[in-house]
C-alpha positions in Angstrom: 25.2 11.5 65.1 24.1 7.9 63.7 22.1 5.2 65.8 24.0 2.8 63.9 26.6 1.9 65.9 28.7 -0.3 63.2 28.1 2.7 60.5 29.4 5.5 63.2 32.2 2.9 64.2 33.6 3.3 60.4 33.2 6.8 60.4 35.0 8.2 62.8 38.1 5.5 62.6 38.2 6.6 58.7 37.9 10.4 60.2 40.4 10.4 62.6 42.8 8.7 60.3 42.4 11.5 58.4 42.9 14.2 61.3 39.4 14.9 62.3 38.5 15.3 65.7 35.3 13.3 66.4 32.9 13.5 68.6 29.5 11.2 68.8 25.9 10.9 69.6 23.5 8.3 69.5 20.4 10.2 70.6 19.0 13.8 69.1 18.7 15.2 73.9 22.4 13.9 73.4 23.7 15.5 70.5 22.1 18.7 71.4 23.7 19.0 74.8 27.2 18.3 73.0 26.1 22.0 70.8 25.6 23.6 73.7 28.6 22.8 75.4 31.2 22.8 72.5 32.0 24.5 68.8 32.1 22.6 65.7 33.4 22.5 61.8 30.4 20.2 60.7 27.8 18.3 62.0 26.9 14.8 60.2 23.5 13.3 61.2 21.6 10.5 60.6 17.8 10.3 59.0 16.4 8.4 61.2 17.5 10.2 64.4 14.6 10.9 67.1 12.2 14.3 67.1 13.0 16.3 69.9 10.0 18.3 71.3 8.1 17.7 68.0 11.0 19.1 65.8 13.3 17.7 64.0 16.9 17.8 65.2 18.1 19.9 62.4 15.5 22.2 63.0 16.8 22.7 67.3 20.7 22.5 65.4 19.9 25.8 63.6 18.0 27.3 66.5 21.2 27.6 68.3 23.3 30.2 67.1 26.7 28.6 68.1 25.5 26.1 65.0 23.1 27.8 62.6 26.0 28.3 60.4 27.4 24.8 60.9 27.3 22.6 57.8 25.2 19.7 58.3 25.4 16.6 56.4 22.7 14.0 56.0 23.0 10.8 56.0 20.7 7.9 54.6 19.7 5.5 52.9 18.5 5.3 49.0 14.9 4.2 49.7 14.9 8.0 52.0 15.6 10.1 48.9 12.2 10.8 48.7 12.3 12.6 52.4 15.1 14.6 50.9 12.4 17.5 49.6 11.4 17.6 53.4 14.8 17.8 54.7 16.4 20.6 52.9 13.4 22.9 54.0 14.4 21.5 57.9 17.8 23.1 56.8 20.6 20.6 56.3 23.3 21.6 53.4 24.6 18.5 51.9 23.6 14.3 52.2 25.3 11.6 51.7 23.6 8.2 50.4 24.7 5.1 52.6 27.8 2.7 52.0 29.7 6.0 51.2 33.2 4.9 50.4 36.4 7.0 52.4 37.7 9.4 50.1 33.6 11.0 48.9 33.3 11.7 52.8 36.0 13.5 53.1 36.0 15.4 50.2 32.4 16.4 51.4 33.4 17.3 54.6 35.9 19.3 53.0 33.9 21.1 50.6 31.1 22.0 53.2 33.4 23.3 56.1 35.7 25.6 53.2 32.3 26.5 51.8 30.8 27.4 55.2 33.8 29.6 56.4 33.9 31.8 53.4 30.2 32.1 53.7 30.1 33.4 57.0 34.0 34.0 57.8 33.6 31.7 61.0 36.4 33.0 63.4 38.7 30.4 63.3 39.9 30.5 66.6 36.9 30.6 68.4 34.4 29.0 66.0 31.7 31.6 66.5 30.2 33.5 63.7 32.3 36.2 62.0 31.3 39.6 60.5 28.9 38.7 57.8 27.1 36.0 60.0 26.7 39.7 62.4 25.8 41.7 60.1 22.8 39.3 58.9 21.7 38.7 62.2 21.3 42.0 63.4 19.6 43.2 60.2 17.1 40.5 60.2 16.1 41.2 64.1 16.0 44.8 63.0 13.3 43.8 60.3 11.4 40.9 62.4 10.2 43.7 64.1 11.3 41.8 67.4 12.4 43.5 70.7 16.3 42.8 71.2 19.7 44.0 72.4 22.5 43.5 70.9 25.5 43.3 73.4 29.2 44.3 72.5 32.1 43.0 74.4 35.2 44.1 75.0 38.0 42.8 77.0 40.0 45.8 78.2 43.9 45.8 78.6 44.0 42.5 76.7 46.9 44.0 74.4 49.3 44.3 77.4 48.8 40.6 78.2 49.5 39.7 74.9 52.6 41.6 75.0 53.5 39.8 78.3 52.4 36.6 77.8 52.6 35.6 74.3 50.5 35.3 71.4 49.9 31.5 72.4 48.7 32.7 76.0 46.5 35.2 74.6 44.4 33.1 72.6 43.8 30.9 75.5 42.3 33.9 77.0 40.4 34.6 74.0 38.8 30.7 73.6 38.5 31.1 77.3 36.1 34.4 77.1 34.2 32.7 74.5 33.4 29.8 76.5 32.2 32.2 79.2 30.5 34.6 77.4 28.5 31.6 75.4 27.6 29.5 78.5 26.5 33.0 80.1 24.3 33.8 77.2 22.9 30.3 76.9 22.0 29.9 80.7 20.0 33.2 80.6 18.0 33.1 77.4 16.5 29.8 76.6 15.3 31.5 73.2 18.7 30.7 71.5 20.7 33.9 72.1 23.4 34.4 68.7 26.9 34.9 70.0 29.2 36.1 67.3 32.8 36.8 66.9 33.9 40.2 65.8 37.9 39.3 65.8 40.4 39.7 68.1 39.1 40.5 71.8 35.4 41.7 70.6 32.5 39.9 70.3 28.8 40.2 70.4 25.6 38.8 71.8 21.9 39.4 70.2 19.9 38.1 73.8 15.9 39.4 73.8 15.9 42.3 76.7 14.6 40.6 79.7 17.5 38.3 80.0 20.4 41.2 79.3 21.1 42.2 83.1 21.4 39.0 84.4 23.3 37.9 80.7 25.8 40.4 81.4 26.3 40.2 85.3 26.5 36.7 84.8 29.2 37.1 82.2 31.0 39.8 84.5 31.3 37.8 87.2 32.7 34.4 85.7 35.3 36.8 83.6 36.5 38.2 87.0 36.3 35.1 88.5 38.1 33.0 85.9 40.6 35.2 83.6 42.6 36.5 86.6 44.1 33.1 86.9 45.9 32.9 83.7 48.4 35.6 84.8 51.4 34.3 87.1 50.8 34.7 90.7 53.3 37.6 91.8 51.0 39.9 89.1 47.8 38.7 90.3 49.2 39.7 93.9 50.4 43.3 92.5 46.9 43.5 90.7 48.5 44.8 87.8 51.7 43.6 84.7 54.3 46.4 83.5 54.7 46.5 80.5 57.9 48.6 78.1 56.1 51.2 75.7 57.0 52.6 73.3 59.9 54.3 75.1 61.0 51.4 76.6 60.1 52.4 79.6 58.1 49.9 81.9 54.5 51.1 82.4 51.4 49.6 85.0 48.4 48.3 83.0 45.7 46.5 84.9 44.5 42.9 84.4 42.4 42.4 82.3 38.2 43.2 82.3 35.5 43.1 80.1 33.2 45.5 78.9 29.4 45.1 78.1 27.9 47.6 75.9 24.4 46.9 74.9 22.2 48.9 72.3 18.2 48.0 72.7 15.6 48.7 70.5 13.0 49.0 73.4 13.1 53.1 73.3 14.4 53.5 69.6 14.1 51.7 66.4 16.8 51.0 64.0 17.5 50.7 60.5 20.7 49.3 60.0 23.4 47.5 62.0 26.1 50.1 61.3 23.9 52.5 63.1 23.9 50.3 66.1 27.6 49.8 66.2 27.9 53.4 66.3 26.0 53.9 69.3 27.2 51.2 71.1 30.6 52.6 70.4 29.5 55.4 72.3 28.5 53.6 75.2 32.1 51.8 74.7 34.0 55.2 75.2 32.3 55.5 78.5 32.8 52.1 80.0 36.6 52.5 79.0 37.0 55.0 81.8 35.7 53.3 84.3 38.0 50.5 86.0 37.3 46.9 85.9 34.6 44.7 84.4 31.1 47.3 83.6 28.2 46.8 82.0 26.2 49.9 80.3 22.5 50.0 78.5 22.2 52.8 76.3 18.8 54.7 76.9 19.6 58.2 75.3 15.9 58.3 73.1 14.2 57.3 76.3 11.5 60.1 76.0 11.3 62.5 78.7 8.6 61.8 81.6 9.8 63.9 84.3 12.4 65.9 85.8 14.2 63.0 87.0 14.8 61.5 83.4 15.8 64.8 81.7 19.1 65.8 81.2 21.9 65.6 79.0 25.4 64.5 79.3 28.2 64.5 77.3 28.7 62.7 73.8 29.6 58.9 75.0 28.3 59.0 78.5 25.4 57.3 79.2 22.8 56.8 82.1 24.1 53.9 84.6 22.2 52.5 87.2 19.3 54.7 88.7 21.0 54.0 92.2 24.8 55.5 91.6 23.7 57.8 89.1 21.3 60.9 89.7 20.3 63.6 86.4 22.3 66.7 86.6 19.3 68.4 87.1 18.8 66.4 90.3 22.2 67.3 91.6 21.8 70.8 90.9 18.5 70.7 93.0 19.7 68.8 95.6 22.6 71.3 96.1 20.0 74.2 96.4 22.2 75.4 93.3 18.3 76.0 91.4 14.9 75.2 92.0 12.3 73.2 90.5 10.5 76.2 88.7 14.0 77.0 87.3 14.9 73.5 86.2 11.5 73.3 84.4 12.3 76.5 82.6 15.7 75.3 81.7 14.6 72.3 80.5 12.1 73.8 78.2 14.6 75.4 76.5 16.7 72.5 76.5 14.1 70.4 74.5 13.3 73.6 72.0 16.9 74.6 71.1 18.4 70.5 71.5 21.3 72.7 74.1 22.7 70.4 77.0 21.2 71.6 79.8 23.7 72.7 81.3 24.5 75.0 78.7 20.9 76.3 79.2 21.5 77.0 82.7 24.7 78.5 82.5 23.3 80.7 79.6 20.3 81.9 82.2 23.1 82.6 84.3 21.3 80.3 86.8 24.9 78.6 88.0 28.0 78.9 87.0 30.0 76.8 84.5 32.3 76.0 87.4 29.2 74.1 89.3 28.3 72.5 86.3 31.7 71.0 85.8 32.0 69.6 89.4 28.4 68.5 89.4 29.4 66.4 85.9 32.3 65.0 87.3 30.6 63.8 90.0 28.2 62.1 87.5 30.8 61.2 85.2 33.8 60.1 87.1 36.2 62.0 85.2 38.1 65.0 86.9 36.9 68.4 85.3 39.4 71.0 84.4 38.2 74.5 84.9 39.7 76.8 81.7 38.4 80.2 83.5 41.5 81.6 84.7 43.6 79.0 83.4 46.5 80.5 82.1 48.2 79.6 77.9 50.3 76.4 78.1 53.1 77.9 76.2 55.7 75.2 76.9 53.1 72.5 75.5 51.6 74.4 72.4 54.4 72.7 70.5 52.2 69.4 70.8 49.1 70.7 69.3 48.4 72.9 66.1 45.5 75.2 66.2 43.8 73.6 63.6 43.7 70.4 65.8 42.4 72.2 69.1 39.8 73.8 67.7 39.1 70.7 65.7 39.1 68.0 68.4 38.4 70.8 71.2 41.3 69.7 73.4 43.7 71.9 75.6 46.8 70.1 76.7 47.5 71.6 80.3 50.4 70.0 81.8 52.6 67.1 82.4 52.6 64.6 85.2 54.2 61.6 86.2 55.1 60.9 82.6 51.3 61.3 81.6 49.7 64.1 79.5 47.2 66.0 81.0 44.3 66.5 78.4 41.3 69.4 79.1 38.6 67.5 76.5 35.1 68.5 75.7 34.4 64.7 75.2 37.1 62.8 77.2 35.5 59.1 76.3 36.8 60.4 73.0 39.1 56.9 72.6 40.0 57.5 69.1 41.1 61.0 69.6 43.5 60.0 72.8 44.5 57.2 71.1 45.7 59.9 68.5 47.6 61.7 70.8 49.0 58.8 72.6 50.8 57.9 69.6 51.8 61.6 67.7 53.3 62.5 71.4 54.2 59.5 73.3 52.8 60.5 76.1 50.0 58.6 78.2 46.7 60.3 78.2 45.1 61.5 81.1 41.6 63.1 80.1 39.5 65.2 81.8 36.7 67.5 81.1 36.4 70.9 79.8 33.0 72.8 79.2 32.2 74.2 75.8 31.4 77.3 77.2 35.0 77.4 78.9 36.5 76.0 75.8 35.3 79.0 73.6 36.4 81.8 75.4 39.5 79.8 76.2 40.4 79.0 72.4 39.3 82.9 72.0 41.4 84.1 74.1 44.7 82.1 73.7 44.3 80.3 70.1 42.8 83.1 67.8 45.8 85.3 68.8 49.2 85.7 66.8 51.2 84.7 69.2 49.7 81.6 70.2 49.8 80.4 66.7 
C-alpha cells in the first residue's frame, strides 16, 4: 500500500521475483476493501497513506479480524522516525526506512510472517486465525464485559467427501466455506465480527447478538446454495455419495451441510472459553441429528418467567425456534394429559429438586413415562424406544459389557438394515456413538430411552447373573 507509484513499482517486481503474490493499493478506502474481500501473509503500508474516518489505516487494518493478526510493515522515510513513537501505539509490527535494498525486505517479510504464524498458529489453508488467536479473543470479550455470541461451525458429512473426492477437492470446499462464512459475518455486523479457524472443517465467529440470526441464515443459505456444486452431477441428482466403510461395503452419506452452534452471554455470564466450547458442544450434539444445514442458540440459563419457558429436555437438546418447538409442559397440556394446576405443582418441584420435569410428573404419577417419551420425541425428533415390556437382547449382550451400559446408559435392541439400533438416555451423545460405531462396526441408529425406564430395565436384566 504506497502512493508512490515508482517505490511500489520496485516492490512488487523484486517480490514476485521472489515468489510473493502481490497485490496493491494506492488509497487507505482501497486497501481496506481488498481486507475485506481477501486473506493475507503481511500487509506493507506506507506513512503517508490517507486517514480514513479520522483513523489511521492501521488502526481500521486491526479492527478487522480477518487482519488484526496480520504483520504490518511500515514504510518511510528517515526524517518520519520521529512519528515512529505514534505508530507503534496505532499498531504496526515492524518498519522499514526508505531506499531498502532487495534482500533486507525480504528477510523482513520473512521474519514477520514466521513470527506471526507461531504467534497465533494462522491456519494455513485458510488464513484465518488459529487456536490461540480463539482462545484470546473469546477471553478478552468474556472480560470487556461486552454482550457477544460466539458461533461454532461445522460442516457435516465433510469426511465422506473427502474420502470421495480427494484431499485436493476437499480443501477447496474448506477455502470455499471460509469465504462464505467470512463475507456472511462481515455483511451482517459492521462492528468487525472475528472469524477464526479451528482446523479442519470447524471454525468460529464472535458477531455481537443482534446480527447472529441473520449472520447465520445468511451463512446457511449461501453454503446450500454454493457447496452442492462441487460434487459431480449424477450425486447432486441422487442427493447423496456412497461411500465403502470400514467393511468395504458401500454406504449413503448425505451432502454436505453446515452447522451453527452459538453460545451468548445475554442470559449467562462466562468465565472462560473452555466453558463455552463445552456448551456449544452440546448444542452441536443436537444439530447433528437433525438433517441438513441448522442453526441452534443455546438459552438453557434463560430464567424461568412462565409456564411456557419451563421445562427441561435432555442433556444436548436445546430450545429451537418458538414456532416448531412448544415446552413439554405445553404438549402435555395441550393433550389434556394434565392441567395447569398440575403443571404448576410439577414444576415447583422441578425447580426445588433440579429433576426434569418429566421425571417430576412421572414420579406424581400424573402421566406415564410412555406419554412422556412420545411427547419428547415429538419435541426432539428422535424416535423413543419404550424399555417397559421390552424383553433382554440376549443375542446382542455380546456387544456391550455391563459396566459400559450402566456407564453410558445404553441398551442395544436390535439390528436393522445393517444399522445398530441404540435405546440411549442422551442420544445427541456423539462421542459415545461414535464409540460404538467403531468397537462394533455397526452404524448407529439412536433413539431415546427414559431414565426411569432405563433403571428398572438395567434392574431387571443387567444386575442378574445371567445377563452378566
Amino acid at each position: 500500500m504506497d502512493k508512490d507509484a515508482e517505490n511500489f513499482s520496485l516492490i512488487e517486481s523484486r517480490l514476485e521475483a521472489r515468489g510473493f503474490v502481490v497485490t496493491a493499493a494506492t488509497a487507505s478506502e482501497q486497501a481496506l476493501r481488498l481486507l475485506e474481500g481477501q486473506n493475507f501473509d503481511l500487509i506493507l503500508i506506507a506513512a503517508d497513506m490517507e486517514i480514513v474516518n479520522g483513523e489511521e489505516l492501521t488502526v481500521r487494518i486491526r479492527k478487522a479480524s480477518s487482519s488484526c493478526f496480520v504483520p504490518v510493515i511500515m514504510m518511510l522515510g528517515e526524517h518520519q522516525l520521529a512519528e515512529l513513537l505514534h505508530g507503534v501505539q496505532q499498531g504496526f509490527d515492524d518498519f522499514l526506512i526508505k531506499p531498502f535494498d532487495p534482500l533486507t525486505l525480504q528477510l523482513r517479510i520473512l521474519l514477520n510472517i514466521r513470527r506471526a504464524e507461531d504467534r497465533m498458529q494462522a491456519n494455513p489453508l485458510t488464513k484465518l486465525p488459529g487456536n490461540i488467536a480463539i482462545e484470546k479473543t473469546v477471553k478478552d470479550k468474556i472480560l470487556s464485559g461486552e454482550k457477544y455470541s460466539v458461533c461454532y461451525l461445522d460442516i457435516n458429512n465433510f469426511k465422506s467427501f473427502n474420502d470421495l473426492y480427494g484431499y485436493d477437492k476437499g480443501d477447496d470446499v474448506i477455502r470455499q466455506a471460509a469465504r462464505i462464512i467470512a463475507h456472511a459475518a462481515r455483511k451482517h455486523d459492521p462492528g468487525h465480527p472475528f472469524i477464526g479457524h479451528v482446523g479442519g472443517d470447524d471454525f468460529i465467529v464472535v458477531t455481537q447478538p443482534e446480527h447472529e440470526s441473520k449472520f447465520a441464515k445468511e451463512c446457511i443459505r449461501e453454503f446450500d446454495r454454493i457447496i452442492p456444486t462441487y460434487y459431480a452431477a449424477e450425486d447432486i441428482k441422487r442427493g447423496h455419495v456412497q461411500v465403502k466403510n470400514r467393511k468395504g461395503k458401500n454406504e449413503k452419506f448425505p451432502l454436505m451441510s453446515i452447522s451453527i452452534a452459538t453460545v451468548t452471554n445475554l442470559n449467562k455470564k462466562y468465565s472462560s472459553p473452555a466453558e463455552i466450547a463445552q456448551v456449544a458442544a452440546e448444542v452441536k450434539k443436537f444439530l447433528k441429528t437433525q438433517s441438513g444445514s441448522s442453526y441452534l442458540r443455546d438459552r438453557r440459563e434463560k430464567q424461568i418467567e412462565s409456564f411456557d419457558e419451563a421445562f427441561e429436555i435432555l442433556p444436548g437438546a436445546r430450545e429451537l425456534d418458538r414456532e416448531k418447538v412448544e415446552p413439554l409442559g405445553q404438549f402435555l397440556l395441550a393433550a389434556g394429559l394434565i392441567n395447569e394446576f398440575q403443571l404448576g405443582e410439577a414444576l415447583k418441584q422441578h425447580l426445588a429438586t433440579g429433576k426434569r420435569l418429566g421425571q417430576v410428573l412421572i414420579a406424581m404419577d400424573l402421566v406415564r413415562s410412555y406419554d412422556v417419551g412420545r411427547m419428547l420425541e415429538k419435541k426432539l425428533g428422535v424416535p423413543y424406544v419404550p424399555l417397559t415390556g421390552r424383553q433382554y437382547p440376549r443375542e446382542l449382550s455380546r456387544l456391550f459389557t455391563v459396566d459400559y451400559v450402566r456407564t453410558h446408559r445404553v441398551v442395544p435392541v436390535e439390528i436393522v438394515n445393517g444399522k445398530l439400533q441404540i435405546a440411549m438416555c442422551d442420544p445427541f451423545d456423539l462421542k459415545v456413538i461414535d464409540d460404538i460405531e467403531r468397537t462394533t462396526g455397526y452404524r448407529v441408529d439412536p433413539g431415546l430411552a427414559l431414565e426411569e425406564e432405563f433403571e428398572r430395565f438395567f434392574d431387571k436384566y443387567y444386575n442378574r447373573s445371567e445377563a452378566v
